[in-house]
C-alpha positions in Angstrom: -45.1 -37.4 -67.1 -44.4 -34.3 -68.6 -46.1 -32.5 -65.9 -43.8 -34.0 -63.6 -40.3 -33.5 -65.1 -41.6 -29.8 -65.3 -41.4 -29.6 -61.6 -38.7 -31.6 -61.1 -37.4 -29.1 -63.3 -38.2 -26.4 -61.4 -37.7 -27.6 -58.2 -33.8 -27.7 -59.4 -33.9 -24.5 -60.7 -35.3 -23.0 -57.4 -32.7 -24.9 -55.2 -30.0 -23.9 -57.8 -30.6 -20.4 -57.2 -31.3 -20.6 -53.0 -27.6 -21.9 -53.2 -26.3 -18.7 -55.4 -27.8 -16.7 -52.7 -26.3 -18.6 -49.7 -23.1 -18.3 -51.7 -23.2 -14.5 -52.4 -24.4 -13.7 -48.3 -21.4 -15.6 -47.6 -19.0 -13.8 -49.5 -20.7 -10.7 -48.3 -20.1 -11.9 -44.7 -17.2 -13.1 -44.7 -13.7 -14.5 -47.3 -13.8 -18.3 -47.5 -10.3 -18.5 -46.3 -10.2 -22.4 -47.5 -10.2 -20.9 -51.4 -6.8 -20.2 -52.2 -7.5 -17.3 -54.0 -8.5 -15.7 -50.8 -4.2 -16.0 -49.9 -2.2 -13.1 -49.6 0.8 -14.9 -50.6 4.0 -14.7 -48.4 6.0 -16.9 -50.4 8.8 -14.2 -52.0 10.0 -13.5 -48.2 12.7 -15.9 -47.1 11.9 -18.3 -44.0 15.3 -19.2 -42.6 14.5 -18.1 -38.9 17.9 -18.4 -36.4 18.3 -19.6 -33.0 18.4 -17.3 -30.4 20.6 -18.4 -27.6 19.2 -16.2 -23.9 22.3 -15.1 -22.2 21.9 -15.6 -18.4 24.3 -15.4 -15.3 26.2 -18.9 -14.8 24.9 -19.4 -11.5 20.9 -19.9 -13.1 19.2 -22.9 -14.2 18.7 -23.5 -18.0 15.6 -21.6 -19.0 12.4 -23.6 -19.3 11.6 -23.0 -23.1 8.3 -24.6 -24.6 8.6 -27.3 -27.4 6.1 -25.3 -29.4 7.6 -22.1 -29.6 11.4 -22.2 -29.8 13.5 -19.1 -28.9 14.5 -17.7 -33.1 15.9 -14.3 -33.4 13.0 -13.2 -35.7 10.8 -14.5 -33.2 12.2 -12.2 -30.3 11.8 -9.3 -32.7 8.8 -9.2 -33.7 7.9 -9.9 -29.9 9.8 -7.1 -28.8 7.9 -4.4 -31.7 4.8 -5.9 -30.4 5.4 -5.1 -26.6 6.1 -1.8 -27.7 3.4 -0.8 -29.9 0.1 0.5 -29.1 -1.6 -1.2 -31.9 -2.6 -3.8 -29.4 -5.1 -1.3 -27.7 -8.4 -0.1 -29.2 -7.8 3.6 -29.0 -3.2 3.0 -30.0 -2.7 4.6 -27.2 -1.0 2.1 -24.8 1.0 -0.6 -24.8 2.5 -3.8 -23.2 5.5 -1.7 -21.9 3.1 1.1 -21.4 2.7 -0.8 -17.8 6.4 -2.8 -17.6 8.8 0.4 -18.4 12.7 -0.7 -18.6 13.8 1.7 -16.7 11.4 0.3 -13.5 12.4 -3.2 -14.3 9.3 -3.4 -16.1 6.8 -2.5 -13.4 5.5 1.3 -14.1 6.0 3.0 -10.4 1.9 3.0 -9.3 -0.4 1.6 -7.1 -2.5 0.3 -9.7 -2.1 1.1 -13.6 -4.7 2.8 -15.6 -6.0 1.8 -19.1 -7.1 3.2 -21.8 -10.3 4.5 -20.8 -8.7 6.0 -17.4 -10.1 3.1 -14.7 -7.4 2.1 -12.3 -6.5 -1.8 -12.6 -6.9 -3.5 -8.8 -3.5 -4.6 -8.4 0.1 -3.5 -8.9 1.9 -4.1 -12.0 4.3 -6.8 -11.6 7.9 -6.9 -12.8 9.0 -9.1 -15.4 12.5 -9.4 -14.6 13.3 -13.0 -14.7 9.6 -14.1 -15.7 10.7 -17.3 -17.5 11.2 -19.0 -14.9 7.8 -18.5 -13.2 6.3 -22.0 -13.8 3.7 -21.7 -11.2 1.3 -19.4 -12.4 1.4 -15.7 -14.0 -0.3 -12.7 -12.3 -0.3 -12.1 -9.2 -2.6 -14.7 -8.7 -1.7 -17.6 -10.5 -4.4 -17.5 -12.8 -3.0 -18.4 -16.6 -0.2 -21.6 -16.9 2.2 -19.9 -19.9 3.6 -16.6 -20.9 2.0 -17.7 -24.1 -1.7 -17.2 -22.3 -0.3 -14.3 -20.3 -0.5 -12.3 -23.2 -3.8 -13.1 -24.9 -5.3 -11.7 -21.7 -4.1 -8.0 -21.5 -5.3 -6.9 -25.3 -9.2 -7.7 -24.2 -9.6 -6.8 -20.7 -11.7 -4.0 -20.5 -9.7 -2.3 -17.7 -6.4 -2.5 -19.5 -6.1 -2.2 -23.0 -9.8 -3.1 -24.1 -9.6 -4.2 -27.8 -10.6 -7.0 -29.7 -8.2 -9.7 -30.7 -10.3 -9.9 -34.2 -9.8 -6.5 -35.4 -5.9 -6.8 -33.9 -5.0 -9.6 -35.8 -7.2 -7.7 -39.1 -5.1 -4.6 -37.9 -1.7 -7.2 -38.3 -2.7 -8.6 -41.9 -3.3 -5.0 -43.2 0.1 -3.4 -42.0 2.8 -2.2 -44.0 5.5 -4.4 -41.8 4.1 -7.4 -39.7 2.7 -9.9 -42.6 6.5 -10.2 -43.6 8.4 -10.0 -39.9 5.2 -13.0 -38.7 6.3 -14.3 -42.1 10.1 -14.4 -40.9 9.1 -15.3 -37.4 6.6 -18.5 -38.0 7.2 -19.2 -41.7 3.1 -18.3 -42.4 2.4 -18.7 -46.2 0.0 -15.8 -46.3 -1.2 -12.7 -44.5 -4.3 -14.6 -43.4 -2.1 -16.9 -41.5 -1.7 -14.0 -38.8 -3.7 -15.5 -35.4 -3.6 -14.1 -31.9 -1.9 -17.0 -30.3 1.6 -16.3 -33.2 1.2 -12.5 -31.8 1.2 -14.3 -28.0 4.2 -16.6 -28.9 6.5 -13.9 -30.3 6.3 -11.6 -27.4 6.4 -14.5 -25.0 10.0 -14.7 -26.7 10.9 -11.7 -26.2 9.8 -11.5 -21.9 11.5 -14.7 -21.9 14.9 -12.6 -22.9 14.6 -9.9 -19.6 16.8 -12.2 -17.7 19.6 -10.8 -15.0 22.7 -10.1 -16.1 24.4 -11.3 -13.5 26.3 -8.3 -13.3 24.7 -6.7 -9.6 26.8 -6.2 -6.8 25.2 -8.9 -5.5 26.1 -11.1 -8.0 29.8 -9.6 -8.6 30.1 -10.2 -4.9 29.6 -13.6 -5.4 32.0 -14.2 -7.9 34.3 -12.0 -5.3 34.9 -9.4 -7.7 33.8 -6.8 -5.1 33.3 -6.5 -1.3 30.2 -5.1 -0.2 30.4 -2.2 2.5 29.4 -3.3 6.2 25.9 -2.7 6.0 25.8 -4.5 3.1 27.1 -7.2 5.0 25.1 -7.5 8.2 21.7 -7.2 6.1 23.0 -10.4 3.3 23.9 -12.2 7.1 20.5 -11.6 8.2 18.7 -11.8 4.8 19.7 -15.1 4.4 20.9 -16.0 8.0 21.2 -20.2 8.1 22.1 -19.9 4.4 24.9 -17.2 4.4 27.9 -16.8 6.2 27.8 -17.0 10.1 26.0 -14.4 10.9 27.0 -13.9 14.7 24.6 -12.2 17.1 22.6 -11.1 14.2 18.9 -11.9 13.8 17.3 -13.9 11.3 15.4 -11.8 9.2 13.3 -14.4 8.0 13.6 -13.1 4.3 15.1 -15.8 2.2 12.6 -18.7 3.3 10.2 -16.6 0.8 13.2 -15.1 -1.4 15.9 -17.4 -1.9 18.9 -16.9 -4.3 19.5 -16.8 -7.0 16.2 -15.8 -8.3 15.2 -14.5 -4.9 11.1 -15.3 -5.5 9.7 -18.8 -5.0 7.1 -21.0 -7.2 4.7 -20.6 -4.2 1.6 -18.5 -3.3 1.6 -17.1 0.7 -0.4 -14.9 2.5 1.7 -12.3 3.8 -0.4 -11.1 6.0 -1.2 -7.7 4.9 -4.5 -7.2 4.3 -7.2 -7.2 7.3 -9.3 -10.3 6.5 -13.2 -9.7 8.1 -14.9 -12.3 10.5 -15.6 -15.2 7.7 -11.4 -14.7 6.9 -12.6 -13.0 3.5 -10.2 -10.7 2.0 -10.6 -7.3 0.3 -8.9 -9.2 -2.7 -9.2 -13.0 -2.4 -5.9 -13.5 -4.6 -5.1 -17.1 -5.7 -8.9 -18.5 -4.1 -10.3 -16.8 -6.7 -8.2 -19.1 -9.2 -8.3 -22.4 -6.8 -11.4 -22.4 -5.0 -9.5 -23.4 -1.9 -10.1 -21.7 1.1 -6.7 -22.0 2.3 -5.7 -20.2 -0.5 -7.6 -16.5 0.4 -5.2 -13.8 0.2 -2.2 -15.4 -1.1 -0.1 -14.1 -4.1 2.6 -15.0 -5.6 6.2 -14.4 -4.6 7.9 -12.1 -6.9 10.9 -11.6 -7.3 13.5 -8.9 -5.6 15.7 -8.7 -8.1 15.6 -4.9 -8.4 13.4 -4.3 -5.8 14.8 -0.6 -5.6 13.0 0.2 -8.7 9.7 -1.0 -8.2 8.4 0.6 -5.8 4.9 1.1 -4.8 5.1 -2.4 -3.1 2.7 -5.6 -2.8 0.0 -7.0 -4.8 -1.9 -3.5 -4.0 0.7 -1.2 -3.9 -0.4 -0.4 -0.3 3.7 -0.1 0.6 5.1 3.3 -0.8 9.2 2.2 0.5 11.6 -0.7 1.8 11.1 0.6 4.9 7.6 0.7 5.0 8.1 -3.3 4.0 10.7 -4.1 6.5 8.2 -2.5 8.7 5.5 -4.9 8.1 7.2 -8.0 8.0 9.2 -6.9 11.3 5.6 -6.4 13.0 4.2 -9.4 11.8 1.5 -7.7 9.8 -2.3 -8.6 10.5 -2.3 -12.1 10.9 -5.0 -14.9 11.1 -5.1 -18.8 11.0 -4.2 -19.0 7.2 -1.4 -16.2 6.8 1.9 -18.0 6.3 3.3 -19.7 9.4 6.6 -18.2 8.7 5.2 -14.8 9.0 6.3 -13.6 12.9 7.1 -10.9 14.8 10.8 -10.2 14.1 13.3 -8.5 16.7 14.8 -6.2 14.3 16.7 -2.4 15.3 16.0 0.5 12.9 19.7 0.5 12.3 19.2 -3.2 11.2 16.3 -2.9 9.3 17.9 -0.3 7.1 21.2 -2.8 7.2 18.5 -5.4 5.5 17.9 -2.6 2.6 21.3 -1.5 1.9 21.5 -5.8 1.1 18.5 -5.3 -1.3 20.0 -2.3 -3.5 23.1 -4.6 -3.8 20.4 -6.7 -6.0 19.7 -3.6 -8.4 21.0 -4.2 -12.0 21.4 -1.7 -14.2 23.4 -3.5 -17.0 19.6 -5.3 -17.5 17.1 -2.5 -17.6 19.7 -0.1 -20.2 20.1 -4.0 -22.5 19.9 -2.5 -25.8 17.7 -5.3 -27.3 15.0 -4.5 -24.3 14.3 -1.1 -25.6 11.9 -0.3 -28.5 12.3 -0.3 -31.4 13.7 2.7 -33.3 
């Protein structure tokens, strides 16, 4: 009996000590984050966050803004230091606004955008001007639901800004400002509260907030606080043709079907015909089949919008169109089409003098009272 209690004995003592190990490689691995020792306490900085109210031109619908991440004012700050700060790439190099620069109406003016390790992107950077209201898919091609999952996806692709959410978020907990503005922002209880998806919500706040301002020449002509000049004229009578004034003799320029006021983009996905599909109707980029599956859907994209088209140029998903005329160009021709481009696209009967008519209408859509806001610029 005695012989047995000895090993029972030991047997206990070994185990006792297998689980001091375990314990110690865990701690060496890794803080248990459920001890609340292991809490970085936030607690002395006041949580009291305030609405933030978007300000958008009368004529727009109410924004769509997600139960789970209301608009606050802290919120929209700390989104707005995070678009602007390089900490979200691996080298702090580049940033969100890096590629979507005010003064473009947040596109960046090339083809394709480079990363951090100097490898072009394959598609144009898109504008964010009015974004919150895209509720058919972000990117060009459709691919993520929310602004909230747009951007999670930017930080860790390898062509873009190629970091590690992990050692961003461990960069967040360790900096001199952002425990106490996520703090302000999300009312976390300690540093380790910091996750990628609170960094995603803020700065979806703060795209949400690069609405219009209502104040473009377009816009002031439709409150009829100016006139616009005669060009001007003819190319809004053919832009929008059935939907604008009578428009005469004038031609339909088949524009607004795709682009219709106020926004002037769409919820859908076409196929503009502009890329030169092979025998089997495969595209160079495959664009929203390579989100759907459907084979209808090769080579479409999304609309975007042309609010501020002036500024964006290169044009297209590819940046394949260096001016508007090179655009009215293409759509007057018809482009390269096959049995799934859009059935709207045509040839269209248009003079040169009319075609540049159609682009003196588009500058009318430029507004500069957005892309100087203030609150859109970093942070000082």
């Amino acid at each position: 009996m005695k012989q047995l209690s000895l090993i029972r004995f030991t047997s206990l003592f070994v185990l006792l000590g297998l689980l001091a190990i375990a314990c110690q490689d865990d701690n060496e691995e890794g803080t248990d984050i459920t001890d609340p020792s292991n809490c970085s306490s936030l607690s002395d900085i006041v949580y009291n966050p305030s609405p933030y109210t978007i300000i958008k031109p009368e004529h727009y619908q109410p924004i769509p803004i997600p139960e789970d991440n209301p608009m606050t004012e802290e919120g929209v700050f700390l989104g707005r230091k995070l678009f602007y700060d390089p900490i979200l790439s691996a080298d702090s190099t580049q940033a969100c606004a890096s590629c979507h620069l005010a003064q473009l109406a947040f596109t960046d003016g090339n083809a394709f955008s480079t990363g951090i390790d100097g490898i072009e992107g394959k598609r144009s950077s898109m504008s964010l001007v009015d974004v919150a209201y895209v509720r058919s898919g972000l990117f060009w091609d459709g691919r993520v639901a929310t602004l909230e999952d747009q951007a999670l996806v930017p930080i860790e692709d390898p062509v873009e800004l190629h970091h590690e959410w992990p050692k961003v978020v461990e960069d967040f907990q360790e900096h001199s400002e952002y425990p106490e503005l996520f703090r302000k922002a999300f009312g976390i209880e300690c540093k380790e509260d910091i996750t990628k998806e609170l960094a995603a919500k803020a700065m979806a706040q703060f795209e949400r907030t690069i609405i219009s301002s209502g104040n473009s020449k377009f816009d002031r002509f439709l409150k009829r606080e100016v006139l616009l000049t005669a060009d001007e004229l003819n190319g809004f009578n053919m832009f929008f043709n059935h939907e604008g004034p009578s428009a005469g003799s004038l031609p339909d320029a088949e524009c607004s079907h795709c682009h219709a006021s106020p926004l002037f983009m769409s919820q859908d996905f076409i196929n503009n015909a502009l890329q030169i599909a092979d025998v089997n109707l495969d595209y160079p980029d495959q664009g929203h089949y390579l989100v759907t599956g459907i084979p209808a859907d090769r080579g479409k994209f999304r609309v975007p919008t042309l609010r501020n088209i002036a500024l964006t140029a290169p044009y297209m998903h590819n940046g394949s169109l260096a001016t508007l005329e090179e655009v009215m160009d293409h759509y007057a021709s018809g482009g390269h089409p096959t049995s799934i481009t859009d059935p709207l696209l045509r040839d269209i009967d248009l003079t040169e003098e009319q075609k540049d008519q159609v682009i003196a209408f588009l500058h009318t859509l430029t507004d500069t009272t957005l892309i100087n806001r203030p609150d859109l610029q970093p942070i000082e």
